[in-house]
C-alpha positions in Angstrom: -28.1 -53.9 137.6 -28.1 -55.4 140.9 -24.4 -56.1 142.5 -25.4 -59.4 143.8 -23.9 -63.0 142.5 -25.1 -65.3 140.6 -27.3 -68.2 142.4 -25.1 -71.5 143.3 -21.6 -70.1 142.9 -19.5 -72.9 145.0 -18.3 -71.2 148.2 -16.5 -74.6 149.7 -13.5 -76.1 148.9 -13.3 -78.9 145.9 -10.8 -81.8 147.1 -11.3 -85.2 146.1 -13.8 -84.3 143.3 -16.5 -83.4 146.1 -16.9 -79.5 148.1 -16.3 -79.8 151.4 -15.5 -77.2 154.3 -11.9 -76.6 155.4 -10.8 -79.1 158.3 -10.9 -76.1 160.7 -14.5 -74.8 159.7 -13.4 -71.4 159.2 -14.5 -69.0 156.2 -13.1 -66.0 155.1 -14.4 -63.1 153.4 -15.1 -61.7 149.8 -15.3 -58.4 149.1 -16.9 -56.4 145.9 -13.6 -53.9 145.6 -16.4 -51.2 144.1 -18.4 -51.3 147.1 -16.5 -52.7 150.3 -19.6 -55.0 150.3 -19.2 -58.9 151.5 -20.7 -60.7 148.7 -19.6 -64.4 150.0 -17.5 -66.2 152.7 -15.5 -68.5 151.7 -13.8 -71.7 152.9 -10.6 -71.1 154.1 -8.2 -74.0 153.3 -5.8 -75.6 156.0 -2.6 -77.6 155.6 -4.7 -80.5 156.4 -6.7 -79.9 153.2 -3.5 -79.2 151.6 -2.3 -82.8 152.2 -6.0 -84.4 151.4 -5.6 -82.5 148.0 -2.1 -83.7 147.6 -3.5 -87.6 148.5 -6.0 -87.7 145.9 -3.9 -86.4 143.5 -1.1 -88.4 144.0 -3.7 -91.3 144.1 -5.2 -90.8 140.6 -2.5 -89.6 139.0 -1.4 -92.7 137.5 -4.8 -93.4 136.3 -5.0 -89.9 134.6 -1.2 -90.5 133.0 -2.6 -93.5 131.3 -5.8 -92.2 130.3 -6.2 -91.7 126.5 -4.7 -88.5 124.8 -8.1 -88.3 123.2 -10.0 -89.1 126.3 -8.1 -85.8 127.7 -9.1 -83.7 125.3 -12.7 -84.5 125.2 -12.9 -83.5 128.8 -11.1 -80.2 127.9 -13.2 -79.8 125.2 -16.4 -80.0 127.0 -15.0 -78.1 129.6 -14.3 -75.2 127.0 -18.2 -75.3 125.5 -19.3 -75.0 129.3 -17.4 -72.1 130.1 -18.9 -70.5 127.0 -22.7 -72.0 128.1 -21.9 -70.3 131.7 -20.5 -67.3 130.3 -23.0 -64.7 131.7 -22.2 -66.4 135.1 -18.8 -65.9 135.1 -18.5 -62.8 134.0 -21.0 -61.7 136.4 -18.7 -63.6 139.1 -15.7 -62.0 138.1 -16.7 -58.5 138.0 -17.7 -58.7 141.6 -14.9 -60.1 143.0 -12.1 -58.4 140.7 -13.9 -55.3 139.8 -12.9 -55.1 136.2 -15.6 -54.0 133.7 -18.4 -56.6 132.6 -17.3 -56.6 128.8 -13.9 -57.0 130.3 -15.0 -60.0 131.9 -16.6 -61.3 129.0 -13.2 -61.4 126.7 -11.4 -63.1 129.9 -14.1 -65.5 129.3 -12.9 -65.7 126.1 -9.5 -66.0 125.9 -9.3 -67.7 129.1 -11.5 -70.7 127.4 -9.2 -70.3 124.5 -6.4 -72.6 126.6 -8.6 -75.2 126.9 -9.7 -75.2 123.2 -5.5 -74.9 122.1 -4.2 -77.7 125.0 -7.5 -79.8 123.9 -5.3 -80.3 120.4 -2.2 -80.0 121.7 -3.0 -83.2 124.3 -3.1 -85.2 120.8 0.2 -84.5 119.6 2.6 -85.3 122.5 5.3 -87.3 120.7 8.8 -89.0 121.0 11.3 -90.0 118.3 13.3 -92.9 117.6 16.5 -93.4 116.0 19.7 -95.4 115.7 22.6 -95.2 117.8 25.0 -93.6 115.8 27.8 -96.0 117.6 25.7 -99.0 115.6 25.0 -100.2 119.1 21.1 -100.1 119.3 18.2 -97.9 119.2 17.7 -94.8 121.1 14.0 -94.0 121.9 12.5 -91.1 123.6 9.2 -90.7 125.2 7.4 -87.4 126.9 5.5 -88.3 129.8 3.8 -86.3 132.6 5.8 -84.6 135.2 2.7 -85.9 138.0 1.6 -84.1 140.7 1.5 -79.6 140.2 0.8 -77.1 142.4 -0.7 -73.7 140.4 -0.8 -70.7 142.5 -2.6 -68.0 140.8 -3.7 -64.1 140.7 -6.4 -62.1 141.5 -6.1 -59.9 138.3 -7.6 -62.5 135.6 -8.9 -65.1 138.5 -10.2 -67.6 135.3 -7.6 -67.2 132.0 -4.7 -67.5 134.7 -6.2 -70.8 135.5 -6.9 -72.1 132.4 -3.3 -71.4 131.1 -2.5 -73.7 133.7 -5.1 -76.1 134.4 -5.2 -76.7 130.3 -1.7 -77.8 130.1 -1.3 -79.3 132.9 -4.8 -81.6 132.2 -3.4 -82.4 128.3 -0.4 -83.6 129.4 -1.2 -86.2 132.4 -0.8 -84.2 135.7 -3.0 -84.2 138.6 -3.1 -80.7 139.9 -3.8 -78.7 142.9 -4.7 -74.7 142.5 -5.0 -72.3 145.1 -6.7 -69.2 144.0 -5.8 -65.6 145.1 -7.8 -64.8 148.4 -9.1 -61.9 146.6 -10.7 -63.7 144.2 -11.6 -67.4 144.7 -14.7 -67.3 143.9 -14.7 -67.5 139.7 -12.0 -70.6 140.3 -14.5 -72.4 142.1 -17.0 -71.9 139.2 -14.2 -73.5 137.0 -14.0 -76.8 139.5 -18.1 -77.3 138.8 -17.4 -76.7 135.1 -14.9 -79.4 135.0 -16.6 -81.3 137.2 -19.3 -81.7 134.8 -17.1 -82.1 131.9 -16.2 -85.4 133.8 -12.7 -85.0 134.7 -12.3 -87.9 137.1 -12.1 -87.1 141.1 -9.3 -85.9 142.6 -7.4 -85.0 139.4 -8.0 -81.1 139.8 -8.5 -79.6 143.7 -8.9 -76.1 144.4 -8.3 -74.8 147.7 -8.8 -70.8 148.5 -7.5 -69.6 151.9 -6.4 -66.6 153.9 -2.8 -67.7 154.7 -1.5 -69.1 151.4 2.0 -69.5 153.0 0.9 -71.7 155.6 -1.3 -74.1 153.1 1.8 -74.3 150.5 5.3 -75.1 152.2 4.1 -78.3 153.3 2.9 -79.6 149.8 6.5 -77.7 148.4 8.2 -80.0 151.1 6.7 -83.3 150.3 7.9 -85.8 148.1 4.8 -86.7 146.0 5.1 -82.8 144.3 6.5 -82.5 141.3 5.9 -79.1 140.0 5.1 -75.7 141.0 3.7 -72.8 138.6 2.9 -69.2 139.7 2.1 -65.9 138.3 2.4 -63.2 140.3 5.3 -61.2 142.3 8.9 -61.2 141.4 9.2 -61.2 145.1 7.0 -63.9 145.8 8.1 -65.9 143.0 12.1 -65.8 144.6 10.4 -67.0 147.7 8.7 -69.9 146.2 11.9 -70.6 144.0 14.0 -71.2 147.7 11.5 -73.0 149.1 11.8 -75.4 146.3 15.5 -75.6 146.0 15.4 -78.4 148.3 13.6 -80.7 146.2 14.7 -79.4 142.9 11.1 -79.1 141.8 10.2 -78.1 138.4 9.1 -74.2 138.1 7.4 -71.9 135.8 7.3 -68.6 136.7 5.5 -65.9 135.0 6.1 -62.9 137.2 6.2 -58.8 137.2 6.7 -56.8 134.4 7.4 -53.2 133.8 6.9 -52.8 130.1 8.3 -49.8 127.7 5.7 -48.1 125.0 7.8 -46.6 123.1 6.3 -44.2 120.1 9.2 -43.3 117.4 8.9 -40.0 115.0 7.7 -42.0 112.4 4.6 -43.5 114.3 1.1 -43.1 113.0 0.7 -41.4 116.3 -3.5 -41.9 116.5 -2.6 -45.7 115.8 -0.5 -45.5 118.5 -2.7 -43.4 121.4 -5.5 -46.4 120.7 -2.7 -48.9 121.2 -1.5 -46.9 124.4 -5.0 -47.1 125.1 -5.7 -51.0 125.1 -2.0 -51.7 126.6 -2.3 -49.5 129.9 -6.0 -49.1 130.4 -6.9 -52.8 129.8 -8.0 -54.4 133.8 -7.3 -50.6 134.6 -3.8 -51.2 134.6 -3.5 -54.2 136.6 -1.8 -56.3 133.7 1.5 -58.0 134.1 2.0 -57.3 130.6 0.4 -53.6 131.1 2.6 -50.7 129.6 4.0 -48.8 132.8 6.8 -46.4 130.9 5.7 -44.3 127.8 8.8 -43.3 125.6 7.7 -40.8 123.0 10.2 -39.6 120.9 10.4 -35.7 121.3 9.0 -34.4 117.8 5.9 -36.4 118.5 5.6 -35.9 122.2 3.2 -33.4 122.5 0.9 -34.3 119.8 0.8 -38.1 121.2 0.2 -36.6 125.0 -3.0 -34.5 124.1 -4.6 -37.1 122.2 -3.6 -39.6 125.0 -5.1 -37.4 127.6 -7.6 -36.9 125.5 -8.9 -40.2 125.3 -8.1 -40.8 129.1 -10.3 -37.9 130.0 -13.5 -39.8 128.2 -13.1 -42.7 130.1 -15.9 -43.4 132.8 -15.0 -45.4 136.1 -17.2 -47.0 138.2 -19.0 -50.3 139.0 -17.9 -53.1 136.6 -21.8 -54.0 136.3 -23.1 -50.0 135.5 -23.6 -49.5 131.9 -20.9 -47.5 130.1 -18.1 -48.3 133.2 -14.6 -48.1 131.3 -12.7 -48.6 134.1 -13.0 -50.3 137.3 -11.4 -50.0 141.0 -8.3 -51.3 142.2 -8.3 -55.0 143.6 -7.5 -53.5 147.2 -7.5 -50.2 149.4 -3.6 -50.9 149.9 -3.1 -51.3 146.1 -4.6 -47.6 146.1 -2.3 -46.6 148.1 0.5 -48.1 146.5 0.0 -46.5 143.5 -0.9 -43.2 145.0 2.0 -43.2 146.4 4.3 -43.7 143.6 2.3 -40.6 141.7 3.2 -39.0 144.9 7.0 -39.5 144.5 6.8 -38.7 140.6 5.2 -35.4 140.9 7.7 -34.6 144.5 10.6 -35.4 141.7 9.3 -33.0 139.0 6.4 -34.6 137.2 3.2 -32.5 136.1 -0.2 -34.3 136.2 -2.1 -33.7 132.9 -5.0 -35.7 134.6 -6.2 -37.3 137.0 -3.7 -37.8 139.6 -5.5 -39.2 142.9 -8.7 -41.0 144.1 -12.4 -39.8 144.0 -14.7 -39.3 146.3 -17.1 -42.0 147.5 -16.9 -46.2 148.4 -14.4 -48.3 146.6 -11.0 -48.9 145.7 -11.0 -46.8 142.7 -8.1 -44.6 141.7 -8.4 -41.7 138.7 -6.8 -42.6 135.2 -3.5 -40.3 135.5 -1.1 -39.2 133.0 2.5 -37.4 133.8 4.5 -36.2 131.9 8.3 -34.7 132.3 8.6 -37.4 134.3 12.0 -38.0 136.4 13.9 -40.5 135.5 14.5 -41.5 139.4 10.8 -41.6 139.8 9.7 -44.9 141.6 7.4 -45.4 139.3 9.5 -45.9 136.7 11.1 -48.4 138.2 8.4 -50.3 140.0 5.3 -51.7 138.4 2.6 -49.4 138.5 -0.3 -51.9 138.6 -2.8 -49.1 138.2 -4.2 -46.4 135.4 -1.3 -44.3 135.3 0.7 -43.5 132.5 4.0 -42.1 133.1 5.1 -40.3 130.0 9.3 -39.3 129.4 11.0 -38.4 126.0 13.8 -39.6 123.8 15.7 -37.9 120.7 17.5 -41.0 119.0 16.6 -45.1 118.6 19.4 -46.1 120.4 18.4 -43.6 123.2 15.0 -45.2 123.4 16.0 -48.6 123.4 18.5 -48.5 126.4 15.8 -46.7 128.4 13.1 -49.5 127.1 16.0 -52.2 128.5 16.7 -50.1 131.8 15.1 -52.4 134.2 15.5 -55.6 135.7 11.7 -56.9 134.2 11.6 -58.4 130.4 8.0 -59.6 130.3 6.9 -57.5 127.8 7.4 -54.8 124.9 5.5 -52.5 122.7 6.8 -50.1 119.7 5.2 -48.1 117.6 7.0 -47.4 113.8 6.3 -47.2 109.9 9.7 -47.9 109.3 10.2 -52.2 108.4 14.2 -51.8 109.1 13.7 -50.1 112.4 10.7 -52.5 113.7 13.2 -55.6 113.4 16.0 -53.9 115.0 13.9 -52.7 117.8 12.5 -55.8 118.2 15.3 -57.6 118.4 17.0 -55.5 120.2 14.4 -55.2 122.7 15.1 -57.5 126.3 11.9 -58.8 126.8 9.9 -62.2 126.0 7.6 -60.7 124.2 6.8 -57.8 122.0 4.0 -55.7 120.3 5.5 -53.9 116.8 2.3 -51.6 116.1 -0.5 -53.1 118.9 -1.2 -52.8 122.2 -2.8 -56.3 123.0 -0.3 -59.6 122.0 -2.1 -62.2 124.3 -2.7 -65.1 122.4 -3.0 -69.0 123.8 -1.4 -69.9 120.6 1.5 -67.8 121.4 4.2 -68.4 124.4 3.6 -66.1 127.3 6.3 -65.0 129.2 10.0 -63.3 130.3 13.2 -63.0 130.8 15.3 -61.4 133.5 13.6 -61.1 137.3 10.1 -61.2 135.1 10.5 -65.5 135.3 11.1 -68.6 133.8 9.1 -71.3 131.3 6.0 -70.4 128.3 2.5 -70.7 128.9 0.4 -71.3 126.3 1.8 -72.4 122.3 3.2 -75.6 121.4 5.6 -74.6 124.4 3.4 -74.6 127.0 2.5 -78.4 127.4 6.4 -78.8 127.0 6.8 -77.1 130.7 4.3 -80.2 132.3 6.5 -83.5 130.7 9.5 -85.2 131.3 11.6 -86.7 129.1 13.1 -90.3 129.2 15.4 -92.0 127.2 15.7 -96.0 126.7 18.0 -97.9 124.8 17.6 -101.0 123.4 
């Protein structure tokens, strides 16, 4: 298959319901991570198409507040059956930018659409309440009504369901909204601004503005008065930044940030249940999951037999280019996220680690890295500490529950949790006991738009997706009468 894109993928800026080039005329580059290839340039948004995009939202977005419920949802709805006519597209779009495999890409597709399908229904069933006062004085009413102008900053790693669990929300409940992709991949985001387009959202309620300097384009709309919300997914680090830029303003925040989540495999495990659930929770975008396991805890009796099947499985997988038939896993977004993770495999096996495979990069173009396991891993190895953000699987050992679910809680992320057990009284106390926001008793995938994404501790703040996630984009008022 030829690594080219797909005819007419929008390369400009959409601001105002049109594309237009950036106020300065620049582009920036795109670049196939499996290759090094250019496959597009890119206009490179400006802080004066920062403030257009803030105009026109701020302009329409009491028109869109007081559009029909059911008027919203039709457009999300037909935005949801384009995304599946314009599948092949997409995925084709996503691959090349991001790298991940094409059948990858396909069930992004899929569950990324799956937001708009959810917050379609869920735009319907905004409600209020009314009561008495219970001081006989009157009648206490309460309406839900949209927050107004957001800012979404997404990732690179699922450039369209990262989007959508935004863009879906936001859309159902009455806010105008302004996202700026990642630079790495801005491409697949732009695809979404036709698809919407066409849907007929009216102009200017969604602009999308990719760029090379993303700190330069968003403290001015963070510092102006007609934003009302900001939601990210990315960094911890980044997401603190963001959180003190908007102190000022007390602007409304949801934060879905880093994880570093514990697999932990107890003696009682069906342990071939649990390898393929290892499997599909590390290997899944090669790693580069927020929600990806980072730190395997097998208990001791079932160590060895889970590790061989594990590397086992590992050593059938086939990297290479996301379009080649048969590729399993793709490269790394970036030659510096390569490193990164070299680097911590470097410090594991320095501390006393042995690679069972893998273990570095191969030979050739691209920013690919080997799937790696370790085991007798350290437990002051970097890496498990740090999100890995890669296909390494860092293997230690525990001999009792308790001992496995203070090492599970031994970090400052709580995005997310898996387990492995048979035994019903032991899956509810793990689970509970467990300091995350979500968690996986006996699977290795638990994304689900009718579920609410997201963490405690330093891994953020506020649900996307479920009955929640529309809840994070209204205000609430209160009249009395």
């Amino acid at each position: 298959m030829t690594h080219t894109l797909p005819a007419g993928v929008p390369t400009q800026l959409w601001v105002g319901g049109e594309l237009v080039d950036s106020s300065t005329g620049t582009t920036f580059p795109v670049e196939d991570p499996a290759t090094g290839a250019v496959i597009a340039h890119v206009a490179d948004a400006a802080p004066e198409d920062g403030r257009r995009a803030l105009e026109h939202a701020t302009a329409v977005q009491g028109d869109w507040a007081r559009t029909p419920s059911r008027r919203r949802a039709e457009i999300l709805r037909t935005a949801f059956e384009l995304i599946h006519q314009r599948a092949d597209d997409l995925a084709r779009t996503i691959t090349l930018e991001m790298g991940k495999p094409l059948h990858e890409a396909y069930a992004e597709i899929e569950y990324g659409a799956s937001f708009l399908h959810w917050f379609a229904e869920e735009a319907n069933r905004i409600s209020g309440r009314v009561s008495p006062s219970p001081s006989g004085t009157g009648t206490i009413v309460v309406t839900r009504g949209p927050v107004g102008p957001v800012l979404a900053i997404t990732p690179w790693n699922f450039p369209l369901a990262m989007a959508t669990r935004k863009i879906g929300p936001a859309l159902a409940a009455g806010c105008s909204i302004i996202v700026k992709p990642a630079a790495e991949t801005p491409l697949t985001m732009l695809l979404v601004g036709q698809i919407f387009a066409d849907a007929g959202l009216p102009e200017g309620v969604l602009s999308i503005l990719p760029t090379s300097d993303a700190a330069a384009l968003t403290a001015p709309l963070i510092s102006s008065a007609d934003l009302r919300k900001i939601t990210f997914t990315g960094s911890t680090g980044v997401g603190k930044m963001l959180v003190r830029q908007s102190a000022d303003r007390l602007l409304r925040m949801s934060m879905e940030l880093g994880g570093n989540a514990p697999f932990l495999v107890f003696d009682d495990a069906d342990v071939d249940a649990a390898v393929d659930g290892a499997m599909a929770a590390k290997f899944r975008n090669g790693g580069q999951a927020c929600t990806a396991a980072n730190r395997f805890h097998v208990a001791r009796s079932v160590a060895e037999e889970f590790s061989e099947k594990f590397t086992a499985r590992i050593g059938a997988l086939r990297t290479g280019h996301g379009l080649d038939a048969g590729t399993d896993i793709g490269p790394l977004i970036t030659a510096k996220q390569c490193a990164t993770v070299d680097a911590l495999v470097e410090d594991a096996v320095a501390k006393g680690a042995r690679i069972r495979i893998g273990g570095g990069r191969p030979d050739g173009p691209g920013t690919f890295y080997s799937p790696t396991v370790l085991d007798g891993v350290s437990p002051d190895a970097r890496l498990l500490r740090e999100e890995i953000f890669g296909p390494v699987a860092a293997i230690t050992t525990f001999d009792t529950e308790d001992e496995a679910i203070a090492a599970a809680n031994n970090t400052e992320y709580g995005l997310a949790a898996y387990f492995y057990t048979q035994n019903l009284d032991r899956a509810s106390r793990v689970a509970n006991a467990l300091e995350t926001g979500m968690v996986g008793i006996n699977r290795g995938i638990i994304a689900d738009a009718a579920a609410p994404f997201g963490g405690v501790k330093e891994s953020g703040f506020g649900r996307e997706g479920s009955v929640e996630g529309i809840d994070e984009y209204l205000a609430t008022k209160y009249i009395a009468h």
